[in-house]
C-alpha positions as CSV (number, residue, x, y, z in Angstrom):
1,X,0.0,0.0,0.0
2,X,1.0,3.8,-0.4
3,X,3.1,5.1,2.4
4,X,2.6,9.0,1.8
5,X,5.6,11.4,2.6
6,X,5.3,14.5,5.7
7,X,6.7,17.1,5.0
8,X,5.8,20.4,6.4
9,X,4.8,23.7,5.2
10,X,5.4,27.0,6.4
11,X,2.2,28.2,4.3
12,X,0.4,26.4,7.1
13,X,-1.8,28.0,10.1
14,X,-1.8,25.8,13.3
15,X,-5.3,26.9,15.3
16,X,-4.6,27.1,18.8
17,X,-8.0,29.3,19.3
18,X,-11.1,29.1,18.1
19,X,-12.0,31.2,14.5
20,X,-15.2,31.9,16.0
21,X,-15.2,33.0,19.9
22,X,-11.3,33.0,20.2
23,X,-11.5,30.3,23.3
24,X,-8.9,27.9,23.3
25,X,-9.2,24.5,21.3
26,X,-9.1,21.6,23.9
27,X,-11.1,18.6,22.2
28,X,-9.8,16.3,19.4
29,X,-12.1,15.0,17.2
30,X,-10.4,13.5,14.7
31,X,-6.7,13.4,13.5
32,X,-6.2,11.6,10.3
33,X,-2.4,12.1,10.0
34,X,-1.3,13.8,7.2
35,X,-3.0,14.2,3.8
36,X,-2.6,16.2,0.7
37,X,-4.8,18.9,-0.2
38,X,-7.8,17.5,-1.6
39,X,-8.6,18.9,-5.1
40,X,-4.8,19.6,-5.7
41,X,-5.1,16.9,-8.6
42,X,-1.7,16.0,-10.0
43,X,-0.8,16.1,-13.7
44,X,0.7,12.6,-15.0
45,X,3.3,14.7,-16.3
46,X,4.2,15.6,-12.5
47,X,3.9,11.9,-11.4
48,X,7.2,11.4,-10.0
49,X,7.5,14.9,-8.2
50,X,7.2,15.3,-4.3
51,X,3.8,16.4,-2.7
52,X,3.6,18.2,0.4
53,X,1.2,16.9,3.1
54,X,-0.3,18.6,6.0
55,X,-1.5,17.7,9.1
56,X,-5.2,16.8,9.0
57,X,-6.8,17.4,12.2
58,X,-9.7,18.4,13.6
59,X,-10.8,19.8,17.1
60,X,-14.1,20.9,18.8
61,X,-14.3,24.0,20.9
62,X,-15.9,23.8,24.4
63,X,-17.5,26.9,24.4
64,X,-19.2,27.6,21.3
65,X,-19.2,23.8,20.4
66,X,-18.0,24.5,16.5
67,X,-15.6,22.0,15.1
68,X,-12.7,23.2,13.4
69,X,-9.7,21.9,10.9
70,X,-6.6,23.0,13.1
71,X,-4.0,23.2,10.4
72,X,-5.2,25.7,7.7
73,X,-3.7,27.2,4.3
74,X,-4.8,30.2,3.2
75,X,-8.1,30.5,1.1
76,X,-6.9,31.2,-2.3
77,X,-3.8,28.2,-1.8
78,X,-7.4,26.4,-2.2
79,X,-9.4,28.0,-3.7
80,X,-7.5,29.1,-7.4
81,X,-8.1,29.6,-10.8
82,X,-7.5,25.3,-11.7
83,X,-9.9,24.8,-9.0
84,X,-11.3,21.1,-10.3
85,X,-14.8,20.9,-9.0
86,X,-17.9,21.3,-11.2
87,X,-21.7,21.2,-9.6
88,X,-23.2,20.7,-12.8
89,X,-21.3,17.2,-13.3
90,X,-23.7,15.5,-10.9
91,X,-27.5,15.1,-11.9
92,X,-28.7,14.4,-8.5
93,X,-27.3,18.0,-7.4
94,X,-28.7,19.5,-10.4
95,X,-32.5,18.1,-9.0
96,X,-31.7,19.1,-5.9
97,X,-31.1,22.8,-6.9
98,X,-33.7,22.8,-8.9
99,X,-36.7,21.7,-6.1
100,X,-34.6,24.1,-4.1
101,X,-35.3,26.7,-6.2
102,X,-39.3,26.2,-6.8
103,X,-39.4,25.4,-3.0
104,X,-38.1,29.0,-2.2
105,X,-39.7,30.7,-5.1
106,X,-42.9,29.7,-3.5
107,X,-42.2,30.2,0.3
108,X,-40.9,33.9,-0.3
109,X,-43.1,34.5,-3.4
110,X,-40.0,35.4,-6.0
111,X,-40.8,37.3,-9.1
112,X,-39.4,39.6,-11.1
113,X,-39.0,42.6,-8.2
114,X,-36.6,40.2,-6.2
115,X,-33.3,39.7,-5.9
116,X,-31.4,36.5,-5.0
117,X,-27.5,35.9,-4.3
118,X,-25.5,33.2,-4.1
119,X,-22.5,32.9,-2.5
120,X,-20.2,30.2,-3.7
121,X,-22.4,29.7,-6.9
122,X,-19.9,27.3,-8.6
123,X,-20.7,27.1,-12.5
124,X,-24.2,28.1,-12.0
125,X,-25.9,24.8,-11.4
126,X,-28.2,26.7,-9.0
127,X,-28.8,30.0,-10.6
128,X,-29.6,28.5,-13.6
129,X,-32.8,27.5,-12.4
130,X,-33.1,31.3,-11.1
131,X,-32.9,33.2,-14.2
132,X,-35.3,30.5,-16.0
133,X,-38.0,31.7,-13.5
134,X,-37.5,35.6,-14.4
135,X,-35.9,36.3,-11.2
136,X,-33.0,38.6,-10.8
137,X,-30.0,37.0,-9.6
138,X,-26.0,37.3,-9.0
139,X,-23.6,34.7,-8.4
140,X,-20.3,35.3,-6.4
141,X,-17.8,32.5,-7.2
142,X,-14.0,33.5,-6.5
143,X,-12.5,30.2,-8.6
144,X,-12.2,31.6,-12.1
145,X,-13.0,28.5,-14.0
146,X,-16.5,27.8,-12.4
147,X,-17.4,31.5,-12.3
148,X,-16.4,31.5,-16.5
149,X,-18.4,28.8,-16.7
150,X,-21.9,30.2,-15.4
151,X,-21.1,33.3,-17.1
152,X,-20.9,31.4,-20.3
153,X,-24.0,30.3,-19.9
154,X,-25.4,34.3,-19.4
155,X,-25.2,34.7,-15.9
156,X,-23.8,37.2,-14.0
157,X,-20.9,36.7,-11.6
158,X,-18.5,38.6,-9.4
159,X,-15.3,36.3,-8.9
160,X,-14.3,37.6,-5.3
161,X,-14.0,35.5,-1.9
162,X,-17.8,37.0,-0.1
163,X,-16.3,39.4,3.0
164,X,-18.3,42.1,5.0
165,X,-17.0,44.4,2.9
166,X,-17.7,43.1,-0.1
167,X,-21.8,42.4,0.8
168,X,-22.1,46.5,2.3
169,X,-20.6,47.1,-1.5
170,X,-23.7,44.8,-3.2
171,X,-26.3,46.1,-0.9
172,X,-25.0,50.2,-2.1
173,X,-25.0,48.7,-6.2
174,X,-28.9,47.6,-5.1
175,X,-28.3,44.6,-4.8
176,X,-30.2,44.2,-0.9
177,X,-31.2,40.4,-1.2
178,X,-34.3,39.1,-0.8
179,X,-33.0,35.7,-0.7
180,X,-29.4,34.8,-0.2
181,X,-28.1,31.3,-0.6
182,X,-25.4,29.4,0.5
183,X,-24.8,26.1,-0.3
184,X,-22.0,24.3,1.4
185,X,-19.8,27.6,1.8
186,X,-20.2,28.1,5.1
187,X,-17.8,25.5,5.9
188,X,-15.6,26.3,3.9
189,X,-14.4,29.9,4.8
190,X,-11.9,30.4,7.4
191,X,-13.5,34.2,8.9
192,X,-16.8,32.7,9.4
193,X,-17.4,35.7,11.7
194,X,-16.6,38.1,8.6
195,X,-18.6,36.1,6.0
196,X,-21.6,35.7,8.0
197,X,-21.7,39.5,9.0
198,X,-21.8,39.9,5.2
199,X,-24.7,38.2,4.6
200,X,-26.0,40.6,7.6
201,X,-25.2,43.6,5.4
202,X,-26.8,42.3,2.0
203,X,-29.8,40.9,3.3
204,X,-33.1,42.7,2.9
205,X,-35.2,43.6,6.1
206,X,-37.4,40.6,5.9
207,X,-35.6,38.4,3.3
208,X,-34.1,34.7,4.0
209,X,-30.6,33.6,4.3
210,X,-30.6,29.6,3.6
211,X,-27.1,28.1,4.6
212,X,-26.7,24.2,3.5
213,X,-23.8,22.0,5.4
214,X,-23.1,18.9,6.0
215,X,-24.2,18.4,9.9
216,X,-21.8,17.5,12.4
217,X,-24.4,15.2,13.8
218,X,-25.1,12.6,10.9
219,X,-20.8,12.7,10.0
220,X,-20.5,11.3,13.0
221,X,-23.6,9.2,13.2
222,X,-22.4,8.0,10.1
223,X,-18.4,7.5,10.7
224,X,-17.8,10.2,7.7
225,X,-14.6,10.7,8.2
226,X,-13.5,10.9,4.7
227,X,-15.4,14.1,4.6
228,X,-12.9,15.8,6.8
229,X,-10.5,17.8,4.5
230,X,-8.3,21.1,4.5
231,X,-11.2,22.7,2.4
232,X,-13.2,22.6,4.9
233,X,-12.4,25.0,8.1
234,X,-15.8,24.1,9.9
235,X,-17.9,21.3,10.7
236,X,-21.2,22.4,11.7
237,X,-23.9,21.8,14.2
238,X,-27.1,23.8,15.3
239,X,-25.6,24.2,18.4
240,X,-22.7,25.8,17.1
241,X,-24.5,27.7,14.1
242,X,-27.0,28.8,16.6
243,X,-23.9,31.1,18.2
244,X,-22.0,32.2,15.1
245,X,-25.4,33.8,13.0
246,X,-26.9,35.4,17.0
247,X,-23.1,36.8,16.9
248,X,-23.8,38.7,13.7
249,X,-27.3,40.0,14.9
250,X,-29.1,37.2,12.7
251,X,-31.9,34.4,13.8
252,X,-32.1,30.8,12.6
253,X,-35.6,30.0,12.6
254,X,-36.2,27.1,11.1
255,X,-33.7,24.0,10.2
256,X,-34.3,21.3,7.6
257,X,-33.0,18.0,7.6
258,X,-31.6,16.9,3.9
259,X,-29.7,13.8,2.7
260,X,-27.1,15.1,0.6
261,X,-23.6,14.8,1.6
262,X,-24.5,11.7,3.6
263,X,-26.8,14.2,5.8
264,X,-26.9,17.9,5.8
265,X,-29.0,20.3,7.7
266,X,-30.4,23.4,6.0
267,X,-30.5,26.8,8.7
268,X,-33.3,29.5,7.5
269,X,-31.9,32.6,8.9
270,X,-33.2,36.6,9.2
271,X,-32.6,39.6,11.1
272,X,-33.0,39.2,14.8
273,X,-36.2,41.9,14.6
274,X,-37.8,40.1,11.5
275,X,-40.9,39.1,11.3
276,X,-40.1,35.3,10.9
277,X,-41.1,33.1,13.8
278,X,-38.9,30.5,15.0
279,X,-40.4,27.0,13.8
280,X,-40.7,23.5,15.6
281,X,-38.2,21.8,14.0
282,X,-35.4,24.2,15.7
283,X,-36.0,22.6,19.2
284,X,-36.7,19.2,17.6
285,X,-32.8,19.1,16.4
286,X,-31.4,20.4,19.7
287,X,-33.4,18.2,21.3
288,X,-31.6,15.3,18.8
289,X,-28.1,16.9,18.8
290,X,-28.3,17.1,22.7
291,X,-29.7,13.2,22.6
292,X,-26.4,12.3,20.9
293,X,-24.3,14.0,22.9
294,X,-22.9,16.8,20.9
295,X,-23.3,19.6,24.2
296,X,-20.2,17.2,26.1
297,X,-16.5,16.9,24.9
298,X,-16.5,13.1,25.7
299,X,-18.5,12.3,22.5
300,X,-16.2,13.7,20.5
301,X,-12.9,12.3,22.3
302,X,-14.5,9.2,21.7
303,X,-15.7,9.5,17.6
304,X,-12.1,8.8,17.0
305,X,-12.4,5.3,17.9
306,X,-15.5,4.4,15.5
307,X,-13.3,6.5,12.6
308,X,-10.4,3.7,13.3
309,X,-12.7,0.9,13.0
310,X,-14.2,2.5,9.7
311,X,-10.4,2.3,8.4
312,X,-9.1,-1.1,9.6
313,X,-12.8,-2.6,7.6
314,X,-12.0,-1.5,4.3
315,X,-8.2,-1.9,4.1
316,X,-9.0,-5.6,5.2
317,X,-11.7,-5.8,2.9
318,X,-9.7,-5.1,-0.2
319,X,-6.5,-6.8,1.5
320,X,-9.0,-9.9,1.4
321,X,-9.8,-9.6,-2.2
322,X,-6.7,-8.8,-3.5
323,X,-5.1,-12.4,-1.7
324,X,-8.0,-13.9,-3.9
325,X,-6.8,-12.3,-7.2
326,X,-9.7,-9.8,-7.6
327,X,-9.4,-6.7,-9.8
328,X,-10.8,-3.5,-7.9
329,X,-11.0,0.0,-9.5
330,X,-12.9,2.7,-7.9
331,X,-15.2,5.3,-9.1
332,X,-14.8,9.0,-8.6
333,X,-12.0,11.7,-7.4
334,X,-13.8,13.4,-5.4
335,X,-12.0,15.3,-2.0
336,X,-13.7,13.1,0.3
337,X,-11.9,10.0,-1.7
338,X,-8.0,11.7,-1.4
339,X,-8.9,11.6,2.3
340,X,-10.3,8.3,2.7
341,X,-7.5,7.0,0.4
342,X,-4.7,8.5,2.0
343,X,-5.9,7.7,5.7
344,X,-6.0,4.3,5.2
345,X,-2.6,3.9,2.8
346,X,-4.6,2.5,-0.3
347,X,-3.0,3.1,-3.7
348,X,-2.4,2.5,-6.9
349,X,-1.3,-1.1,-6.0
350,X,-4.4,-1.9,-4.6
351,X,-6.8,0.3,-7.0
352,X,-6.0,-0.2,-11.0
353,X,-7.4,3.3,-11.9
354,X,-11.0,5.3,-10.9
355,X,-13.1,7.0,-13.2
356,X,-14.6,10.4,-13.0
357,X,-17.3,12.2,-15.5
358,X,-15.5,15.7,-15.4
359,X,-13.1,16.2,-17.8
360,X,-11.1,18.0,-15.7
361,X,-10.2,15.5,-13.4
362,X,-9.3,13.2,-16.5
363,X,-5.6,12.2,-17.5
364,X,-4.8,13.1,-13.9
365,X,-3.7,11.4,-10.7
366,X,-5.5,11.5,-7.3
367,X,-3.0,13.5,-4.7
368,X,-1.0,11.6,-2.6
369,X,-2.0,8.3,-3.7
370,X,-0.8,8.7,-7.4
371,X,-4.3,6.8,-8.6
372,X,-5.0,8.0,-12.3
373,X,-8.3,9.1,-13.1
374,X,-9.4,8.1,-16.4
375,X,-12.8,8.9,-18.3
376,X,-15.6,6.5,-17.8
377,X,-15.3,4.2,-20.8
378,X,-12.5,2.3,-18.9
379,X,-15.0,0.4,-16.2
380,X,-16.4,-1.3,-19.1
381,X,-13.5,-1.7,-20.9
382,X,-11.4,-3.3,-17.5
383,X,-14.0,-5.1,-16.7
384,X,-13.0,-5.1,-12.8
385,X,-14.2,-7.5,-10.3
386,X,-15.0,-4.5,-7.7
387,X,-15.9,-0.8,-7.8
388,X,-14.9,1.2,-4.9
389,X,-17.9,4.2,-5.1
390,X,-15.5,6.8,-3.6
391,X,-18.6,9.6,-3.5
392,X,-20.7,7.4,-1.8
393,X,-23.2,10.0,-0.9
394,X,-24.2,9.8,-4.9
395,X,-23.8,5.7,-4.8
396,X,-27.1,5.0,-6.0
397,X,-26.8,7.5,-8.9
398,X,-23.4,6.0,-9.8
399,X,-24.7,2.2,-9.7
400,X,-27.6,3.1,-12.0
401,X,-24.8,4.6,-14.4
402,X,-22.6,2.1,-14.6
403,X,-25.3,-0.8,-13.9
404,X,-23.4,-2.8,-16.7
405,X,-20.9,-4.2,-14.4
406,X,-23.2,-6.8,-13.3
407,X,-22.5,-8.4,-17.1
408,X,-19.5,-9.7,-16.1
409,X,-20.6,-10.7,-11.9
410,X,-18.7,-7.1,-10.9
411,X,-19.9,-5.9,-7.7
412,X,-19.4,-2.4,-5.6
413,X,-17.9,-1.7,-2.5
414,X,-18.7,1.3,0.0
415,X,-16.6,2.1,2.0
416,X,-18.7,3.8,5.0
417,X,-19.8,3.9,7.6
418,X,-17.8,-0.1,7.7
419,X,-16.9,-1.2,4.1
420,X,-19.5,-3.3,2.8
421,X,-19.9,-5.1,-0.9
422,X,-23.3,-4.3,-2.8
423,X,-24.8,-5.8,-5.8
C-alpha cells in the first residue's frame, strides 16, 4: 500500500483558538495524520515529483461547540483559478437545486422585483434555475474557472471571496437580497465571523438567508470521516450555528433535515427583529443533537475510535480480495476520496485506476496516492471485479450509471460507515 511522505509547510496556520469565539481548542475530534490537499489533482506529467502533506486534524471548541480543521492554508492556496470541482457534473445535485429553487420561489413569493445571491455559486448549477423563472439573480464564485463557466451560460458573476465588505458594497449597487443562498460555503471559509456578518449587510429587512452543510451530527452518526479535508475550516452543528449567526445579529428560525452529503442540515436565517417566527423543527434538532451527545467533549474524544474501526474494515476488505486475485478499480475523485485513500494507505497497488465524469479531473492522478483518473469508458473496458464508489453519498446514482458491471458478476464496494460489498 501507499506510504505517503510528511513534510511540512510553512504556508500552514496551526489553530490554537477558536475562529469563532477565540477560546482555546481543547477537544480532538479527529486526527487523520497527514494528507494532501484534496482537489490539488496532479498532472501525470508531475507523477514522479514530491507532494507536500499537511497535518489533517480536527478539534471541537468547548464553548461555542464549533468544530474546526486545526491546520489551515490560506483560502486562495485552495481555492484558485485550476480549482477542479464542477456542480453541474452531478445530476442528483442539479435536481436538488432545482426543487430548491421552486421550494423558495414559492415560500418567499419570487418574481421579477426580487433579488437572489448566491454565494459560492460554482458554474451556475443553482442560478440557472433562477434566471429560467425571471428572477434577478447574481452569483459570487471567486474560482475563475467555475465562475467562466456560469457566465458562459449568461449569468452574472463577481469572482471575489464573499467578505463584509464586499456584501455593504452589493447592498449600495442595489443589490439588498431578498433571498441569499449558501450552499456548502459556510464551511468552507476560514472568517466565518466576517462572512456571515456579510450576509447581515446584503440581506433585505425581511428576506431569507438559507445556509446548506453537512451536519456535524449525521458525519458522525455515520463515521464520515472521509469528509474531513483542509477545504473545509468548519464542521457544523445547530448548536454551534446557533452562536455564530446570533453573533452577527441574525436568527435561525427554522432548520431542515436533507440527505445530501451523507446528511446535511439546511439553517433558514433573518434579522434578529424580522418578522419570521422561529419554527418547531429548531428545538426538535437540539433536542436530537443534545440526545447524541454533541453539548459534552467526551462524545467527540470518543468519535475517534469508531473513525479507526471504519479504516481497519476496508483496508482488510480489499486486503481480502486482492489475496483472492480480484481486480478493484474505484469510481470518482472526489475530496472526500483523497482523504479516505490517503488515511487508510490504499494506492495504486491496490486500485488499478478510478473513473470520473469531469473532464477536468481526466488524464490526472488522485493527490497523494498517485491513482489515475481516467474517463468513464475504462469500467467497461477493464472489466473489474470490484468498484470502490468513492462519492458514496451519490452511490445510487453511480450504480444506475454504470449498472453494466453486473454483465460480467462485478460488484461495488462502499466504503462507510464499515466497508460493505453491494450488488
Amino acid at each position: 500500500m501507499h506510504q505517503a511522505a510528511k513534510p511540512q509547510s510553512s504556508a500552514l496556520t496551526a489553530l490554537k483558538n477558536c475562529r469563532h469565539c477565540s477560546q482555546p481548542l481543547m477537544t480532538q475530534l479527529a486526527d487523520l495524520g497527514f494528507s494532501p490537499v484534496a482537489n490539488d489533482l496532479v498532472d501525470i506529467a508531475l507523477r514522479d515529483e514530491p507532494e507536500l502533506h499537511y497535518p489533517l486534524e480536527v478539534r471541537v471548541c468547548d464553548s461555542c461547540l464549533l468544530a474546526q480543521v486545526v491546520h489551515t492554508l490560506k483560502s486562495d492556496d485552495l481555492f484558485r483559478a485550476d480549482y477542479t470541482y464542477y456542480s453541474s457534473h452531478s445530476s442528483t445535485w442539479l435536481e436538488h437545486a432545482k426543487t430548491y429553487v421552486e421550494t423558495m420561489r414559492e415560500r418567499l413569493g419570487l418574481d421579477a422585483d426580487s433579488r437572489v445571491v448566491e454565494l459560492a455559486s460554482n458554474d451556475g448549477y443553482l442560478l440557472q434555475y433562477v434566471k429560467a423563472a425571471g428572477i434577478p439573480c447574481l452569483g459570487i464564485e471567486p474560482t475563475e474557472g467555475p465562475a467562466e463557466a456560469a457566465r458562459s451560460s449568461g449569468l452574472e458573476v463577481r469572482s471575489e471571496f464573499f467578505s463584509e465588505a464586499m456584501g455593504r458594497a452589493l447592498a449600495d449597487e442595489g443589490w439588498t437580497a431578498d433571498l441569499i443562498v449558501a450552499n456548502n460555503v459556510l464551511a468552507h471559509v476560514p472568517d466565518i465571523n466576517d462572512f456571515v456578518r456579510g450576509a447581515k449587510a446584503l440581506l433585505g429587512p425581511e428576506g431569507v438567508a438559507t445556509y446548506e452543510v453537512q451536519h456535524l451530527l449525521r458525519l458522525m452518526q455515520g463515521n464520515q470521516f472521509d469528509t474531513i479535508y483542509h477545504e473545509h475550516f468548519s464542521y457544523l452543528s445547530l448548536f454551534a450555528a446557533e452562536r455564530i449567526f446570533d453573533a452577527a445579529g441574525l436568527r435561525v428560525f427554522a432548520v431542515e433535515n436533507l440527505p445530501t452529503h451523507g446528511g446535511s442540515v439546511r439553517f433558514f436565517v433573518c434579522h434578529m427583529d424580522s418578522a419570521w417566527e422561529n419554527e418547531p423543527s429548531l428545538e426538535a434538532m437540539r433536542a436530537e443533537e443534545r440526545a447524541f451527545g454533541l453539548d459534552k467533549p467526551a462524545t467527540y474524544t470518543a468519535w475517534n475510535r469508531a473513525v479507526q474501526q471504519t479504516k481497519m474494515s476496508l483496508i482488510q476488505l480489499c486486503l481480502d480480495l486482492k489475496r483472492q486475485g480480484k481486480t478493484i478499480a474505484a469510481y470518482g475523485a472526489p475530496a472526500k476520496g483523497v482523504t479516505l485513500l490517503n488515511y487508510c494507505g490504499i494506492g495504486s497497488d491496490i486500485i488499478d485506476f478510478t473513473v470520473d465524469r469531469a473532464p477536468s479531473k481526466q488524464g490526472k492522478l488522485m493527490p497523494g496516492v498517485r491513482i489515475p483518473i481516467l474517463d468513464p469508458s475504462h469500467i467497461h473496458e477493464a472489466k473489474p471485479d470490484f468498484v470502490l464508489i468513492l462519492p458514496w453519498n451519490l452511490k445510487e446514482e453511480i450504480k444506475a450509471q454504470i449498472d453494466y458491471v453486473r454483465e460480467w458478476g462485478g460488484q461495488f464496494i462502499v466504503p462507510v460507515p464499515e466497508a460493505a460489498i453491494e450488488r
